[in-house]
DSSP file (Angstrom, degrees, kcal/mol; ACC not computed):
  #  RESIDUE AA STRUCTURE BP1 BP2  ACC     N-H-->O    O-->H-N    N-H-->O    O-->H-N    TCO  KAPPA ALPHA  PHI   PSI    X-CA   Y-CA   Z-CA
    1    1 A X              0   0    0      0, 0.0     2,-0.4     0, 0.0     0, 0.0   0.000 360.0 360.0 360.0 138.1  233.0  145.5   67.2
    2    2 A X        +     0   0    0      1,-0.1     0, 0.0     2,-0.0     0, 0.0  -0.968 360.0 170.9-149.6 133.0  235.1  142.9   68.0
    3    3 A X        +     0   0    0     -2,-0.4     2,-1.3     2,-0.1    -1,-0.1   0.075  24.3 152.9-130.6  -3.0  234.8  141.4   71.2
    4    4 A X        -     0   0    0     87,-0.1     2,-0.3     1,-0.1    91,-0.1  -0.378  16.7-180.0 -31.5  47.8  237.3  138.1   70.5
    5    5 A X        -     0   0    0     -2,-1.3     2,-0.4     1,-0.0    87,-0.2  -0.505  27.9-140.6 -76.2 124.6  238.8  136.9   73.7
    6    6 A X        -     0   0    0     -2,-0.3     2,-0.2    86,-0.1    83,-0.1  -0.718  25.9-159.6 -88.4 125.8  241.1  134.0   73.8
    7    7 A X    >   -     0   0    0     -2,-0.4     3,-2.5     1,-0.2     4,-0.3  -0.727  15.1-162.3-130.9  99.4  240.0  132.1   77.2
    8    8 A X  T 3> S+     0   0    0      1,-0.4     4,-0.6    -2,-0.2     3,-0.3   0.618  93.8  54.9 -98.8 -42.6  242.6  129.7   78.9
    9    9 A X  T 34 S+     0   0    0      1,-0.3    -1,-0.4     2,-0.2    42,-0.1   0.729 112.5  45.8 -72.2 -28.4  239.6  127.8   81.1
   10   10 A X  T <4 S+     0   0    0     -3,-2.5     6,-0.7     1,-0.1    -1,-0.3   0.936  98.2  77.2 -41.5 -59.7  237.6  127.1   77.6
   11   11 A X  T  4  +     0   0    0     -3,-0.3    -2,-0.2    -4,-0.3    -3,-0.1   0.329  59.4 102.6 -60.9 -24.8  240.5  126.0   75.8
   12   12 A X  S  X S-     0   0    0     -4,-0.6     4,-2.1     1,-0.1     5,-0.2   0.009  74.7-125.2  10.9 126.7  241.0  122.6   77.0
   13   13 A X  H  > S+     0   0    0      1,-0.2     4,-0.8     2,-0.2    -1,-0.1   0.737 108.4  42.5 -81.6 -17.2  239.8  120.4   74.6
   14   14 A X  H  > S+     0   0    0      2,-0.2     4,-0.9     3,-0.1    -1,-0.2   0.531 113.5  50.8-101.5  -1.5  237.8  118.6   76.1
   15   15 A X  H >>>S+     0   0    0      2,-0.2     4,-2.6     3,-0.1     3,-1.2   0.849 116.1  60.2 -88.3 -56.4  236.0  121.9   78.3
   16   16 A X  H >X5S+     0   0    0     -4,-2.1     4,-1.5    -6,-0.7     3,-0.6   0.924 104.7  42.7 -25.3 -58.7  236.0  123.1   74.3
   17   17 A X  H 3X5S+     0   0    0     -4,-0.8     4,-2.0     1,-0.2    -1,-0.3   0.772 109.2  51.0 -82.5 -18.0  234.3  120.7   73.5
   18   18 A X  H <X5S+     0   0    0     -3,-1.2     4,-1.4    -4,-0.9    -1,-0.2   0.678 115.6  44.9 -71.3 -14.8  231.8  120.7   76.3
   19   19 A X  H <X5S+     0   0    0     -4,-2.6     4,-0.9    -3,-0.6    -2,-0.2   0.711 110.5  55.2 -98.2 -21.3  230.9  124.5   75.8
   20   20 A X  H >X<S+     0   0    0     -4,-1.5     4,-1.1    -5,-0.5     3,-0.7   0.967 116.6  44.2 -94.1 -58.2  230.8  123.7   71.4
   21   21 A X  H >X S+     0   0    0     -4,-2.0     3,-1.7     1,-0.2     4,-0.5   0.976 120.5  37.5 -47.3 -52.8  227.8  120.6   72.7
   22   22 A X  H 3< S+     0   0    0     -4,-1.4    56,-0.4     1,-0.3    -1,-0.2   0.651 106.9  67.3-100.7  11.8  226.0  122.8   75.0
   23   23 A X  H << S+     0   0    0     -4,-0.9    -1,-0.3    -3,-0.7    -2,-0.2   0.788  98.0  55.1 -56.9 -39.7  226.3  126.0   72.9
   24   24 A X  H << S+     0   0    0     -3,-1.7     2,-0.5    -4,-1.1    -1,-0.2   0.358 113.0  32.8-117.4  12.6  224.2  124.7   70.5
   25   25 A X  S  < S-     0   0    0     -4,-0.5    53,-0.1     1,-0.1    -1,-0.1  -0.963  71.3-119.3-156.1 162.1  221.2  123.8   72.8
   26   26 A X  S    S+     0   0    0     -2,-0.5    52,-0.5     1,-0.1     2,-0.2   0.710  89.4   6.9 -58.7 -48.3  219.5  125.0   75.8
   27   27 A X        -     0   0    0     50,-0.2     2,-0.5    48,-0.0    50,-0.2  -0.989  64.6-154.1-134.0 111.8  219.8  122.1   78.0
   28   28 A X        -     0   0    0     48,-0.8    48,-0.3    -2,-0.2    -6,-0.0  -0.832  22.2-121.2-104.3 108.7  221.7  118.5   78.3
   29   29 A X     >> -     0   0    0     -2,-0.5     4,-0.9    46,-0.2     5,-0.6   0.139  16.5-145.8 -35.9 106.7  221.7  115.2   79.7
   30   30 A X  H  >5S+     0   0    0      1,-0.2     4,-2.0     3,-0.1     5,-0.1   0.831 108.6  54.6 -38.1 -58.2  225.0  114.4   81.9
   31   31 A X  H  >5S+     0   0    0      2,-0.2     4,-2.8     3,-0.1     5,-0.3   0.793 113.7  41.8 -33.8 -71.6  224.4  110.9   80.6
   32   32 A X  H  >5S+     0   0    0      1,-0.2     4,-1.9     2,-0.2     5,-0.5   0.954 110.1  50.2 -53.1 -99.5  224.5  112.2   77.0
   33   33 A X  H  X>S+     0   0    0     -4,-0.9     4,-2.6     2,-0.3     5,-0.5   0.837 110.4  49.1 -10.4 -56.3  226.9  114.4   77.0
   34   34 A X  I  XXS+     0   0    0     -4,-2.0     4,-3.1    -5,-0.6     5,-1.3   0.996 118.2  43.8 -66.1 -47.1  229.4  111.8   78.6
   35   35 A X  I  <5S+     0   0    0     -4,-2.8    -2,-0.3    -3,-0.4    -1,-0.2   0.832 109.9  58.1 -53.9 -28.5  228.4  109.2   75.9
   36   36 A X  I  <5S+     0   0    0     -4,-1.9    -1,-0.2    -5,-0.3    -2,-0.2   0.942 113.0  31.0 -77.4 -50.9  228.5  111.7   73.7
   37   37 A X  I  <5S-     0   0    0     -4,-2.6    -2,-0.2    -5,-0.5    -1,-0.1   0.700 109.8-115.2 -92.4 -21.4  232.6  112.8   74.3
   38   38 A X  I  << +     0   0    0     -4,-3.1    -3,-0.2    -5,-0.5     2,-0.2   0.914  67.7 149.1  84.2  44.5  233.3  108.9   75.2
   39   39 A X      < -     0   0    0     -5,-1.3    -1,-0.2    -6,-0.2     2,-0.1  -0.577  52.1-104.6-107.6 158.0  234.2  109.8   78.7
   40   40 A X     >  -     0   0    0     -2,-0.2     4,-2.4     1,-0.1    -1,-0.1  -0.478  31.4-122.4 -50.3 139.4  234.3  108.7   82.6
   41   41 A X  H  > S+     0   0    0      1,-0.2     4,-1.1     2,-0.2     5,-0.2   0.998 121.9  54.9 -17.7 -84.5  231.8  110.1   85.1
   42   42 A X  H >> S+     0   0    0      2,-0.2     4,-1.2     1,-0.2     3,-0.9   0.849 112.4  44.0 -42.3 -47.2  234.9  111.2   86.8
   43   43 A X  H >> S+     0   0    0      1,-0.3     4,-2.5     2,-0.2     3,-1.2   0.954 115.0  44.5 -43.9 -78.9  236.1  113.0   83.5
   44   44 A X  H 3< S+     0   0    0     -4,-2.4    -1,-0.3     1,-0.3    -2,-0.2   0.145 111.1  48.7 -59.2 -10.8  233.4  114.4   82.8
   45   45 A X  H <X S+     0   0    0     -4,-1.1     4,-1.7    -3,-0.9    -1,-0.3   0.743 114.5  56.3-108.7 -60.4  232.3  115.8   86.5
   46   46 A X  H <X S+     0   0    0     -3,-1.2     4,-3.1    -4,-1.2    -2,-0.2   0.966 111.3  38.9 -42.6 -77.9  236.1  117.2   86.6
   47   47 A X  H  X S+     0   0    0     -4,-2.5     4,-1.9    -5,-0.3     5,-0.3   0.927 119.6  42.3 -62.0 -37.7  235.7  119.0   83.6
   48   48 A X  H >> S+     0   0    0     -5,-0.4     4,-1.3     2,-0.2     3,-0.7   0.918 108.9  59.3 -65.2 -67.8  232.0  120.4   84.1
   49   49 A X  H 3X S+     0   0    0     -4,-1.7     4,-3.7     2,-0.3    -2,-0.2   0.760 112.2  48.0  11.4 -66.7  233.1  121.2   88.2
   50   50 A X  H >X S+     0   0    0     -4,-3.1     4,-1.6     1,-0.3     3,-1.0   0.942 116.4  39.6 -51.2 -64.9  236.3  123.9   86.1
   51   51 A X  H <<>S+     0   0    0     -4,-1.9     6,-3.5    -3,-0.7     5,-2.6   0.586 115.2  52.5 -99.3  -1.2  233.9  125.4   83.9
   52   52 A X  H 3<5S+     0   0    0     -4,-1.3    -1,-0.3    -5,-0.3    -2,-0.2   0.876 111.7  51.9 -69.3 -38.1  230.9  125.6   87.1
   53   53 A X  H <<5S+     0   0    0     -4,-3.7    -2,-0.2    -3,-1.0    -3,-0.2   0.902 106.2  51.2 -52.3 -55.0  233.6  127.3   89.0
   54   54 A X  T  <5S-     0   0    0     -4,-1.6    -1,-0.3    -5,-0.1    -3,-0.1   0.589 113.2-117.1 -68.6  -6.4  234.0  129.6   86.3
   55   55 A X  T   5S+     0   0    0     -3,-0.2    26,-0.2     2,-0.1    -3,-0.2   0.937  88.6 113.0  73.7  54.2  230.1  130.5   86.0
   56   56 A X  S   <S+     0   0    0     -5,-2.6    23,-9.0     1,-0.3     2,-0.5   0.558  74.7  39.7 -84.1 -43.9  230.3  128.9   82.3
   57   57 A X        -     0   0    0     -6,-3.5    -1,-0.3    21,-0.3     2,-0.3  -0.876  56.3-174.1-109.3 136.7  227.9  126.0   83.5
   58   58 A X        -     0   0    0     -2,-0.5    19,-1.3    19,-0.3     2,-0.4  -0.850   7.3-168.7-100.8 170.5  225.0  125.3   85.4
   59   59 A X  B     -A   76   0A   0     -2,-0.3     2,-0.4    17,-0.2    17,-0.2  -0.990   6.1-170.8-146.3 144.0  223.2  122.1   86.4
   60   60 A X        -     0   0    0     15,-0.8     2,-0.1    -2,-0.4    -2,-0.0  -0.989  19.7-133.9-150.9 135.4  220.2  121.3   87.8
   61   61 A X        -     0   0    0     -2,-0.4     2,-0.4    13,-0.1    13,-0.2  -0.383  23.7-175.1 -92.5 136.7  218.9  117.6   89.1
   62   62 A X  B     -B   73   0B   0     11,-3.6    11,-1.8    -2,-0.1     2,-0.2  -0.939  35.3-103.3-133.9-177.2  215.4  116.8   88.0
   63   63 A X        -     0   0    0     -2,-0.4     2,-0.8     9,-0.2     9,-0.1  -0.578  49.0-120.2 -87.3 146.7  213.3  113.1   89.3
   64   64 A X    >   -     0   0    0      5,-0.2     3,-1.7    -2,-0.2     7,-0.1  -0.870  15.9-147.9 -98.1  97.9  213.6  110.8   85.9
   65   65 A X  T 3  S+     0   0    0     -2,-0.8    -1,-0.2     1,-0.3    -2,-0.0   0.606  90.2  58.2 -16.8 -53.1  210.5  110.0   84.8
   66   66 A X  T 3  S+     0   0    0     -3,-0.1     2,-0.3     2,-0.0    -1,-0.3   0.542  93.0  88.8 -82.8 -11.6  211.3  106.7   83.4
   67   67 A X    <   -     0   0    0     -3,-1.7    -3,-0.1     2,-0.2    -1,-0.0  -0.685  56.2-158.0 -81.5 122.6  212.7  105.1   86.8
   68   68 A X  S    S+     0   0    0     -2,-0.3     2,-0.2     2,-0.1    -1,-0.1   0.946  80.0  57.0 -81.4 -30.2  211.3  103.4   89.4
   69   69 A X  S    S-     0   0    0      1,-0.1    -5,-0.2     3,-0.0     2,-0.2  -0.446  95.6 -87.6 -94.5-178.2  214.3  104.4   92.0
   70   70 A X  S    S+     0   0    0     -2,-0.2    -1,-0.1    -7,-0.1    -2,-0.1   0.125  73.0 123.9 -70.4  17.1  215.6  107.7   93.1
   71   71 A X        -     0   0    0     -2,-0.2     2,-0.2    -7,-0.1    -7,-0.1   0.678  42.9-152.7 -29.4-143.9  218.0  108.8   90.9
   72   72 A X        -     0   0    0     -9,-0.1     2,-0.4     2,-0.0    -9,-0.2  -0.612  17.6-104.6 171.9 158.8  217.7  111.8   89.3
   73   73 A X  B     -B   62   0B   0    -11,-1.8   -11,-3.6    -2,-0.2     2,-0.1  -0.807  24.5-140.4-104.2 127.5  219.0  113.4   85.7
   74   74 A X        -     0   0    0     -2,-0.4     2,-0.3   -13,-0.2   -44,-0.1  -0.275  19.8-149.8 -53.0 166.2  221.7  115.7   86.0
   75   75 A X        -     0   0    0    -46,-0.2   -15,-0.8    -2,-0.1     2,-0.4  -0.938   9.7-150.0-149.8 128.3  220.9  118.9   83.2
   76   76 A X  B     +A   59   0A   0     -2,-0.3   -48,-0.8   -48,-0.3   -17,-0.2  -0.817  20.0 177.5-113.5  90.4  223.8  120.6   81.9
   77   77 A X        -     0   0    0    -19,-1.3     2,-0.6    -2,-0.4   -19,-0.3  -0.163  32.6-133.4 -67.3 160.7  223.8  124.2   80.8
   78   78 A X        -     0   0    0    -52,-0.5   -21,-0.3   -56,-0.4     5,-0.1  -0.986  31.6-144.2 -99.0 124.8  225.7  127.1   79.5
   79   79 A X        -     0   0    0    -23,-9.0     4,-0.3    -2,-0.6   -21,-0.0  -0.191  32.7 -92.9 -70.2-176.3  225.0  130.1   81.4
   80   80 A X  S >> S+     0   0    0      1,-0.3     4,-1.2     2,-0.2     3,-0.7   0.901 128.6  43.7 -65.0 -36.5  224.8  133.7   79.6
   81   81 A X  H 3> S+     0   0    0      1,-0.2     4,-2.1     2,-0.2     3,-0.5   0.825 109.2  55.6 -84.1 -20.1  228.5  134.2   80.4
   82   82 A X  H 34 S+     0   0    0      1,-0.2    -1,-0.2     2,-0.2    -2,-0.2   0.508 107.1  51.7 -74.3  11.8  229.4  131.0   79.5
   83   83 A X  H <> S+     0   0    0     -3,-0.7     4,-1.0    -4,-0.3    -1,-0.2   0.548 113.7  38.0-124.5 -39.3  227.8  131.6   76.2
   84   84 A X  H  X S+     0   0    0     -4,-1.2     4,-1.1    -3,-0.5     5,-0.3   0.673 111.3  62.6-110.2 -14.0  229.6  134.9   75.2
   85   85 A X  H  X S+     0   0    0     -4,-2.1     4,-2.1    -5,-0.3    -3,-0.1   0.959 113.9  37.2 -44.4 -44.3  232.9  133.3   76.9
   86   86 A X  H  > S+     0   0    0     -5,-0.3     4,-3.3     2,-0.2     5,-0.2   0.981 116.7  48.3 -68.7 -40.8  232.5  130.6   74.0
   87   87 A X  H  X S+     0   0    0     -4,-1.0     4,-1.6     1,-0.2     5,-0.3   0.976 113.6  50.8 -60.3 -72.6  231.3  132.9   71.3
   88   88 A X  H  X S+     0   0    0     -4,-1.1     4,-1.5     1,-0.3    -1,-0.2   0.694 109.3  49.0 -32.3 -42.2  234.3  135.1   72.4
   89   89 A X  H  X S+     0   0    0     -4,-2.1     4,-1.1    -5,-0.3     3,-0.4   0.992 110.9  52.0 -64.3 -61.5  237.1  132.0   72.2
   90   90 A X  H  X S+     0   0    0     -4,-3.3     4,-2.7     1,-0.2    -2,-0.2   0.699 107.9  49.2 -59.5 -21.4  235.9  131.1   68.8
   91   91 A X  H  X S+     0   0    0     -4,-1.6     4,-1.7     2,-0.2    -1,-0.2   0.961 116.2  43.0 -45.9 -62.0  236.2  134.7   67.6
   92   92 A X  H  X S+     0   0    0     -4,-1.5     4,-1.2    -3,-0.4    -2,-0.2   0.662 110.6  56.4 -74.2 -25.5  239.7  134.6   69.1
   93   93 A X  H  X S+     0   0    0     -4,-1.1     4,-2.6     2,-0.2     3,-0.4   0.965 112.5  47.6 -73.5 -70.9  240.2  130.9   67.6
   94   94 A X  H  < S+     0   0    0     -4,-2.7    -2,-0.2     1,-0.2    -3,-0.1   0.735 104.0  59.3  -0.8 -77.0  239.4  132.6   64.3
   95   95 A X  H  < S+     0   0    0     -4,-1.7    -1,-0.2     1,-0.2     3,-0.2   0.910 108.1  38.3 -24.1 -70.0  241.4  135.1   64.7
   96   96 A X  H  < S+     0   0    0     -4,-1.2    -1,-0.2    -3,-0.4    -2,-0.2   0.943 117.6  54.2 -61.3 -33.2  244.6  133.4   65.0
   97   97 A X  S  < S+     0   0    0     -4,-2.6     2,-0.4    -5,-0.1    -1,-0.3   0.636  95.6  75.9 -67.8  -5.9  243.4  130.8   62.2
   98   98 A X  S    S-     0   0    0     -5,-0.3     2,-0.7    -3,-0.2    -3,-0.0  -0.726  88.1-129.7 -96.5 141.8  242.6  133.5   59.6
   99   99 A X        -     0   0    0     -2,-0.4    -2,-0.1     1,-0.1    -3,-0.1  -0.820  23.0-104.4-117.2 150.5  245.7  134.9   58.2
  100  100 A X              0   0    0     -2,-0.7    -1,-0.1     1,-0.1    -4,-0.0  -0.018 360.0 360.0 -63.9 128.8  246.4  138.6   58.1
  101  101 A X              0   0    0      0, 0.0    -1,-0.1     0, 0.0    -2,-0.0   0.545 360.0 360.0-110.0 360.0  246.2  140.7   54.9
């Protein structure tokens, strides 16, 4: 079965690259994650915002443990369709990269 779909709102490189980080673990720290790609807030809120829109991402705010004011940690997910959207790109990424016998 092949299930490969090339998906425009992944492909962005830098939404690529947010979906390739949070593919590979349950949960992330906005914080992390922006340190991570070497981004703005504003980037990085931009880009998450596309791929919330799309039902790729969720987020959820939690109290920060370590803080004395009222901030709170953003959590960055891939939902289940955001999760076979990615699997599905890189198939399709594959694809194009493999060459045909």
């Amino acid at each position: 079965m092949n299930d490969a779909r090339f998906d425009e709102t992944i492909h962005a490189p830098l939404r690529l690259r947010i979906c390739g980080l949070l593919r590979q673990v349950d949960s992330l720290d906005f914080a992390v994650l922006r340190d991570t790609l070497e981004v703005s807030d504003a980037t990085l809120s931009k880009h998450v915002k596309t791929l919330t829109v799309a039902g790729y991402v969720s987020s959820r705010k939690t109290a920060s443990a370590g803080r004395g004011d009222a901030r709170r940690v953003m959590w960055l997910s891939l939902t289940r369709d955001g999760q076979a959207a990615f699997d599905a790109h890189v198939r399709a990424l594959q694809e194009i990269a493999s060459p045909r016998r």
